[in-house]
N, C-alpha and C positions, 0 to 999 in steps of 0.2 A: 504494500500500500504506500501511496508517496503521501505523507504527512504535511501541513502547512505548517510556515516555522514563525518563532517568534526569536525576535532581536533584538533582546535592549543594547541601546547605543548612548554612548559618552566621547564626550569629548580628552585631549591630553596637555594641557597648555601648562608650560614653565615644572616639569614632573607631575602636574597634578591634575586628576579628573574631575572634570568641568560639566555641566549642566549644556544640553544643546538645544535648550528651548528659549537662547535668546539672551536667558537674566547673567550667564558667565559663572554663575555659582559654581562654587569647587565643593566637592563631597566630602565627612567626615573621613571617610575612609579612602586608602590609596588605591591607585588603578589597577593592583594586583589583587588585593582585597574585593573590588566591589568586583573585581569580572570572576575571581574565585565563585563570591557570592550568588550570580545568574550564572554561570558554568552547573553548582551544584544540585540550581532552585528550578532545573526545567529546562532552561533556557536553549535553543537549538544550534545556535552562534550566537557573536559577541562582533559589535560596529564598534569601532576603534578611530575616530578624527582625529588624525594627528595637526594640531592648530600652532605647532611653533611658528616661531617669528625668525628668527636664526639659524644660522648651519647648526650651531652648537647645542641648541635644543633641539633640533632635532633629532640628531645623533645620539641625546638622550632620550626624545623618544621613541625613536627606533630601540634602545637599548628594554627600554620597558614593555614595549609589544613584546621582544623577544621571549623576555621574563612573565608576560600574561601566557604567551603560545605553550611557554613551559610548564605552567601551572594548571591553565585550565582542561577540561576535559572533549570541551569544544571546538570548532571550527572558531577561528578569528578573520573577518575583512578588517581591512587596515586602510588607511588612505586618507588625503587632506593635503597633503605638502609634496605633490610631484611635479617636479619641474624637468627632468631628464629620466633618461630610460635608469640610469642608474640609480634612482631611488625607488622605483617600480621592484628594482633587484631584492635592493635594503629591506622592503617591506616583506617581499616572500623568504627570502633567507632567514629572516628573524622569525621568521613560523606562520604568516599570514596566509589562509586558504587563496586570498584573492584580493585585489589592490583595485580600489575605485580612483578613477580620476574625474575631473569635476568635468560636466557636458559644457560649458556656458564659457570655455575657456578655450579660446580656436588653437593655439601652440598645445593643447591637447588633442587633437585630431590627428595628429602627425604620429603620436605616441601612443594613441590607441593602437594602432597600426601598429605601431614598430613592436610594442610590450605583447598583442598577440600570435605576433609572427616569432621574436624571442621567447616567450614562456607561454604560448598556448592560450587559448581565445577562452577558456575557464579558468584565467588567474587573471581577467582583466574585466572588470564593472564598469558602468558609467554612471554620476553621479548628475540625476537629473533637478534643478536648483530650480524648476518651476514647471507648474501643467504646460507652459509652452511650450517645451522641451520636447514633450511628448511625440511631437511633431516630424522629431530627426531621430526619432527609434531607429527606425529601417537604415539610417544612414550610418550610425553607430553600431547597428549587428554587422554592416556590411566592413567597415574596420576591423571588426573583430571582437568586438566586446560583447558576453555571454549572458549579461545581466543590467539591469537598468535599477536605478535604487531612483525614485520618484522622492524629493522632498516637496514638502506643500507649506504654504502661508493664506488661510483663509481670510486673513487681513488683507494681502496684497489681490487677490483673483479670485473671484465667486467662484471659480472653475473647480478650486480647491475644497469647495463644500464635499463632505463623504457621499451626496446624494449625486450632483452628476459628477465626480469625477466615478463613480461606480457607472454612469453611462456611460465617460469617455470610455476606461479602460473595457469596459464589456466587449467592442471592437474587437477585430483580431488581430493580434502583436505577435511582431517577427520575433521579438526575446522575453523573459517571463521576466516579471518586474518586481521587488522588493518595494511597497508602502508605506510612508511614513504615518504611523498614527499619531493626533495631535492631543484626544482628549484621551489618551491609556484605558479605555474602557473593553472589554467583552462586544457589546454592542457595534461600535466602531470597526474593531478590528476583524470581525465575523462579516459586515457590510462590504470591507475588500476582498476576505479570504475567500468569499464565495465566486469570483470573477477567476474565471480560468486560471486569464494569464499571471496571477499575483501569487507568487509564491510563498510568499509570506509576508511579514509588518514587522516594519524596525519601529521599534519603541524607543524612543527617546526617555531617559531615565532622568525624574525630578530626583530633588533633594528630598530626602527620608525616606531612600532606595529599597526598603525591605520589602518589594513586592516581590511577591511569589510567583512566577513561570508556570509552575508546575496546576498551581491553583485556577490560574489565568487559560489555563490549555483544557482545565474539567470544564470551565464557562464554554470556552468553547465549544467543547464537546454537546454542551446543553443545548447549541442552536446548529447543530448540524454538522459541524466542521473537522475534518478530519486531521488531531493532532495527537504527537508522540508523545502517548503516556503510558505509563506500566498496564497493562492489561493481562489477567491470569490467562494461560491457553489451556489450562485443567481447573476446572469447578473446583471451590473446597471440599462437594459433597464428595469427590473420588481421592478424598487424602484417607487414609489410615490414622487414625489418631489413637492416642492411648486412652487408659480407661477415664481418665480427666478431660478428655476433649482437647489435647494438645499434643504438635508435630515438634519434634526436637527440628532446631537449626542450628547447622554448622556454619560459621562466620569466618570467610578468609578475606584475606586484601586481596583487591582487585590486580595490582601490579604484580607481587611479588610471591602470590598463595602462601603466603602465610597465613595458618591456622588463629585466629583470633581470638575466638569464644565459642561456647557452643548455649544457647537459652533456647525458647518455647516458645511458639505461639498460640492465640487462640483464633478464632474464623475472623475477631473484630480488631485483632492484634495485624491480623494479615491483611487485610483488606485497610487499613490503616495503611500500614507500609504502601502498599499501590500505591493509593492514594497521593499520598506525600511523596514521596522516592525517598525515605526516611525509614530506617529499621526500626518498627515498633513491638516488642517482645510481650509476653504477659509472664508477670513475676509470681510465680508461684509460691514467694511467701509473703507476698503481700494482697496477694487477689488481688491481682488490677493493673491496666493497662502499665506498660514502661514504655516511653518514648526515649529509645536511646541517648544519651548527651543531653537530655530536657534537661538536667541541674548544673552537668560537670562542663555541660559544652562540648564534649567527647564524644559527636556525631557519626552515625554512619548510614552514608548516599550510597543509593541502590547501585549497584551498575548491572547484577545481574540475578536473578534466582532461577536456580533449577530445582528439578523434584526425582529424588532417587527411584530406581528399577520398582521398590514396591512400595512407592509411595505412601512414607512412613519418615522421610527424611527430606528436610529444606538445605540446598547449599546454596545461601546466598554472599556472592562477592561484592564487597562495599569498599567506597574510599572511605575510611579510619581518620578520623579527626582526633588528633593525641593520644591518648592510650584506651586501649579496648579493655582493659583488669581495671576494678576497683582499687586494687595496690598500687595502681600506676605503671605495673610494666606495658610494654606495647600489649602483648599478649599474655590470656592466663596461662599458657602452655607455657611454663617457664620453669615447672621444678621436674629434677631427672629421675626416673626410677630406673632403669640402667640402659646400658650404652656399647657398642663396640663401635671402634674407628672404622670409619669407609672412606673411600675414594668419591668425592664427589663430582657429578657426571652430569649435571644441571647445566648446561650451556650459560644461563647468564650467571649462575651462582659464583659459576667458572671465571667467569669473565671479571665480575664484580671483587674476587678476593685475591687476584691477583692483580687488581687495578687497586685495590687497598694497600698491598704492599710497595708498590711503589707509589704512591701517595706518601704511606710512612715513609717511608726511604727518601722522600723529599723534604721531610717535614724533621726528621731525626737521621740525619746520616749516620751510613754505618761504613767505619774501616774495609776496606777490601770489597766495597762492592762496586759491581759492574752497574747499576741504575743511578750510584752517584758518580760514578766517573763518566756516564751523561748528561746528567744534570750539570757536573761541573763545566765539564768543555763546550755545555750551552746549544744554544738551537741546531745552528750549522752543523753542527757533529753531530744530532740527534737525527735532522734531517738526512744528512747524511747516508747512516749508515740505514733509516728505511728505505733510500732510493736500495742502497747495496742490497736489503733484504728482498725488498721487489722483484730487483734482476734477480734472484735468485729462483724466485720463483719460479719464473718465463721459464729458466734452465733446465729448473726439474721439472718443469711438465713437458718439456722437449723431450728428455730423456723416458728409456725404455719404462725403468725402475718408481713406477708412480710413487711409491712409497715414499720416497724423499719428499716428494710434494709436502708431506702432512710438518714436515721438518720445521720447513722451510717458510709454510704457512703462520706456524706456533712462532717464531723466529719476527717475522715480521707483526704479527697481532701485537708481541710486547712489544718492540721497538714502537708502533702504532700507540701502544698504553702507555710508551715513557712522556711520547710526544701530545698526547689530550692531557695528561698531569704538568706538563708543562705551560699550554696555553690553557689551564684549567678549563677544559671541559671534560664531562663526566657520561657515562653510560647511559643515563637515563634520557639526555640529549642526542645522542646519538639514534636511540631506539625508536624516539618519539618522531625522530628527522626521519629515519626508515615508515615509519609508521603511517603519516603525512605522506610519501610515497607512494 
């Protein structure tokens, strides 16, 4: 089913996220924090205006999209400040799904063009600054740009009223359009979602931002509208529950399966959960609902629930908002009843604990070792010897004896890990860049 999406949008001006309905208001919270915040609450993407005034802010906020891309769990559009192909670059490198450039600005016409003939006519928007606009759709699909984001001023053009711009767009359009909602309502945003071409409604996000997405998309739901929200594919009546009327659930993280917790639910505990995208447990020594993190803060967002072979069992994987134990550790899985040593075989486990040691090996040098004697002789020597590791590779996949391959591979992965330890970047950057992919 293709879902209608919701988008709240903020603006980035001087590091700090700004209000885009005009008043320039800057939000309690930073721009990593409030798009965390619609990342966890629904939200299906996240608009990002980058509103600097200088080189130098900008390159800081380019530096903070990067760090939203890294945190959130959603798609990011980026865009506000291009003036060459190479910050169209800046924008998707730093992790942005897709880079709007503004329609009302003719030296972008040239770099529609160029940006989707360089990175593909689905990482290039057009940012429509009036229903006039509307006019040079067909001429902007034919540049290359895969998406139209419509902003609206009811003040400036009657054309903007929700009632006929729902005529205009009812028309048929060469590219599907993103809507700005003005009044943040159900109502509103259900009046666009219903026109074909509208893919969804960017929501501009006022000051005292704790709207809910998630809440916003069951409104939805009420007047027709087809939006992503948890929906069970197995009734409760076909769970297995014990003689209390409760299904054990086993709790990992969503990234790294780790085992987290294991509690209970009841039919109103689960159906809560839906609901919200919020683990909601029933505590068996309290009778009565538990909204996980209700008191500590120590949330956990849906990302997935399954139901075991004889449906008698929940696994549901969550992102963990600080620790899942009342003791405070990450996990209650934390005391050992016994143990034998293994080799561990986990690809990223692998990757992660050997990317640990030479981080410490950065951080605490040690005599006689090979990862400070790259560190000490610095980039070029680091670089270096990856080029050296590389050819090496070429050589033994030439060769009969595939085996060396595997050598030669391992050889170059760490020389690879001495070199992300040294321009600090980390695994979870790299994964998330593959992932975006």
């Amino acid at each position: 089913m293709t879902y209608k999406k919701l988008i709240p949008s903020f603006g980035c001006k001087d590091k700090k996220a700004v209000c885009l309905d005009g008043s320039g208001e800057c939000f309690r919270d930073d721009i990593v924090t409030l798009s965390r915040h619609y990342s966890d609450n629904g939200a299906d993407e996240i608009l990002i205006c980058d509103m600097s005034e200088s080189d130098s802010d900008h390159e800081s906020t380019i530096l903070l999209i990067k760090e939203v891309a890294r945190t959130v769990d959603v798609p990011v559009i980026a865009g506000g400040r291009v003036k060459r192909l190479e910050d169209i670059k800046k924008y998707l490198y730093a992790g942005a799904k897709a880079v709007f450039l503004n329609g009302a600005d003719e030296e972008n016409v040239d770099l529609i063009k160029e940006g989707s003939s360089r990175f593909g006519s689905e990482k290039i928007y057009v940012w429509l600054p009036g229903v006039k606009y509307l006019g040079r759709m067909e001429e902007f699909c034919q540049l290359g740009a895969s998406m139209a984001i419509l902003h609206r001023d009811e003040s400036r053009s009657p054309l903007s009223r929700s009632d006929e711009l729902c005529r205009i767009l009812s028309a048929p359009a060469c590219m599907p359009v993103l809507v700005t909602c003005l009044k943040n309502t159900p109502e509103e945003a259900a009046a666009f979602l219903r026109i074909p071409s509208a893919d969804g409604v960017v929501m501009p996000v006022l000051r005292g931002h704790q709207g809910n997405c998630m809440d916003f998309k069951h409104e939805l739901k009420k007047r027709g509208i087809a939006a992503d929200t948890f929906e069970s594919e197995i009734p409760w009546e076909e769970f297995k529950l014990n003689p209390q009327g409760l299904i054990p659930v086993v709790v990992q993280d969503y990234k790294t399966s780790q085992v987290l917790m294991v509690a209970y639910m009841n039919r109103e505990a689960y159906e809560n959960t839906l609901r919200t995208g919020k683990m909601t447990y029933y505590s068996r020594s309290r009778q009565s609902l538990w909204l996980k993190g209700e008191t500590s803060g120590h949330c956990q967002y849906v990302k997935s629930l399954s139901l075991d072979c004889d449906n008698d069992t929940i696994l549901a994987k969550v992102r963990q908002v600080g620790a899942a134990c009342h003791t405070g550790a990450r996990s209650c899985f934390f005391k050992t009843l016994a143990k034998r040593e293994y080799k561990e075989s986990n690809p990223l486990k692998v990757f992660e604990e050997v990317f640990q040691v030479i981080l410490d090996r950065k951080e605490n040098p040690k005599e006689g070792s090979y990862t400070n004697y790259l560190f000490d002789k610095g980039l070029d020597k680091i670089l270096k010897k990856l080029g050296e590791e590389a050819t090496e590779i070429v050589i033994a996949a030439k060769n009969p004896n595939a085996e060396e391959i595997k050598y030669e591979i391992a050889d170059f992965l760490y020389h690879m890990m001495v070199l992300m330890a040294d321009r600090g970047i980390g695994w979870e950057e790299i994964m998330e860049e593959l992932a975006n992919r």
